[in-house]
Structures are given as C-alpha cells and as structure tokens.
N, C-alpha and C positions, 0 to 999 in steps of 0.2 A: 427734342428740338435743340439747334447746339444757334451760338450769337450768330452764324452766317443768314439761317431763315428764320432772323428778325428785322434785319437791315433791310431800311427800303432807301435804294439807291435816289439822289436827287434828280431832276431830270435833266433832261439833255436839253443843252443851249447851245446852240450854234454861233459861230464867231464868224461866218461869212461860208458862200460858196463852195465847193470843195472841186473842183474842176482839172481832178486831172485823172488819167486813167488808173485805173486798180491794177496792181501787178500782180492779185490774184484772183482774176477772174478766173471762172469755170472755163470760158472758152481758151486760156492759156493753157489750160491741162489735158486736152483733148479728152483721151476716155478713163482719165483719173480724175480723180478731187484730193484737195485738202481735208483729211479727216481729224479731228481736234477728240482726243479720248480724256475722260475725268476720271478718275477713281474717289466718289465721294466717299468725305470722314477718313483717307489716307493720309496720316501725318508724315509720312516718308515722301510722299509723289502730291502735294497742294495744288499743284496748277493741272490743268490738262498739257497733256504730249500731241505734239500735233506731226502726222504723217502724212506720207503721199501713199494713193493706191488707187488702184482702178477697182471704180465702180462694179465691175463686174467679179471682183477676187470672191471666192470663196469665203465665209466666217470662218471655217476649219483652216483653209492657207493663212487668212488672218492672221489669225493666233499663234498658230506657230512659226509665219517670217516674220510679225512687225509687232505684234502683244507681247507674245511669252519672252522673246530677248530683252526687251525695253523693263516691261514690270521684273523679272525676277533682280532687278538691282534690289528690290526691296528685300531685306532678310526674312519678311516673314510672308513671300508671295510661294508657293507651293503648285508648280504650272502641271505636276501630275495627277494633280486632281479636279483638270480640265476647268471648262467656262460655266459648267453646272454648277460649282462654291459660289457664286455673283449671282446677284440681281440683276437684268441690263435695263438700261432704259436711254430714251431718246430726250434731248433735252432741247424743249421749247421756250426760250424764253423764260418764265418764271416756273413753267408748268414742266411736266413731262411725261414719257408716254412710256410704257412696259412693254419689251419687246423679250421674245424667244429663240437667239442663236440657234441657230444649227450648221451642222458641216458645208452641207452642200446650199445653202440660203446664200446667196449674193449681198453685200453690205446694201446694193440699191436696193436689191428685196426686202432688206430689213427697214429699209425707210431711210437707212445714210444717205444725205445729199453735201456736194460740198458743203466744206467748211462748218457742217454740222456737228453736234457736240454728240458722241457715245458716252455713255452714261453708264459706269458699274457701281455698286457695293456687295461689302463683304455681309454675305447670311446671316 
C-alpha cells in the first residue's frame, strides 16, 4: 500500500454553474478520443500521458506509434519485451477493472472510452 491509496480526497464543492461548452467533447473528435494513460508506482512518468487515437486503432498499432515512443524516455522501459511485462487495467474512479491487450483488440474493445484512464504496472 504506498500514501497515494490512503488519501481520501475531500469532496467536490461547486462555486456556481459551469456554462460553457467543453472543448473536449467526444463529439469534437469524430471517430477518435482523448485517451489519458497511467503507468502506476512510475517515478519517472507520475502523471498520465494523455493522447489522441481512434477508437478503432489496434492495441498492437497502439503500442508501437503512440506507447512504445512516449514510455521509452524512461531508462528503465524495455519495449522488446512487449505489453506482456504489465499488468493492464482500466481505471474507474476509485476502483478498477483488469483488462487483456491484444494485437488485433480495438482500444473500444478493450473498454477505452474517451478520455478514459489505461492503467499499467510493472510485474
């Protein structure tokens, strides 16, 4: 258990109406989304990376045009040893969900909706 899942956020208070259009809705991406990726417990990459792709890309294209360039800045990411070294998972809110890449699996196959969080760790 590391201090991040013990922290319980306070809650949300709203300061008034929020009235104006989102400049990232779904319907401004046609048949892509905002995809936001985590690498949990990386002290080299803390925040998620957030990309554009269509919904319908491959997890294999994935990987190697918009994962494998971005993570190997880490010195200790090793992309020849494929998306099998991770755990993946889909991240709901507090909870999350254990998913199984595959090559030819669509990110919507895998459950990616916009602006949804991908969720890795290292074995």
């Amino acid at each position: 258990m590391t201090l991040q899942d013990t922290i319980t956020p306070p809650p949300i208070q709203s300061i008034g109406e929020y009235s104006f259009p989102s400049r990232s809705a779904q319907e401004l991406y046609g048949d892509d989304m905002l995809l936001h990726v985590w690498w949990k417990g990386n002290p080299w990459f803390v925040a998620a990376a957030s990309f554009r792709a269509p919904q319908a890309m491959p997890f294999g294209a994935f990987w190697e045009a918009l994962f494998v360039p971005y993570h190997e800045e880490d010195p200790d990411f090793d992309a020849s040893k494929g998306w099998d070294q991770f755990d993946w998972f889909l991240v709901n809110g507090r909870d999350s969900t254990p998913i199984t890449p595959s090559a030819d699996a669509t990110l919507a196959d895998l459950g990616v909706s916009h602006k949804g969080v991908l969720g890795f760790s290292t074995r």
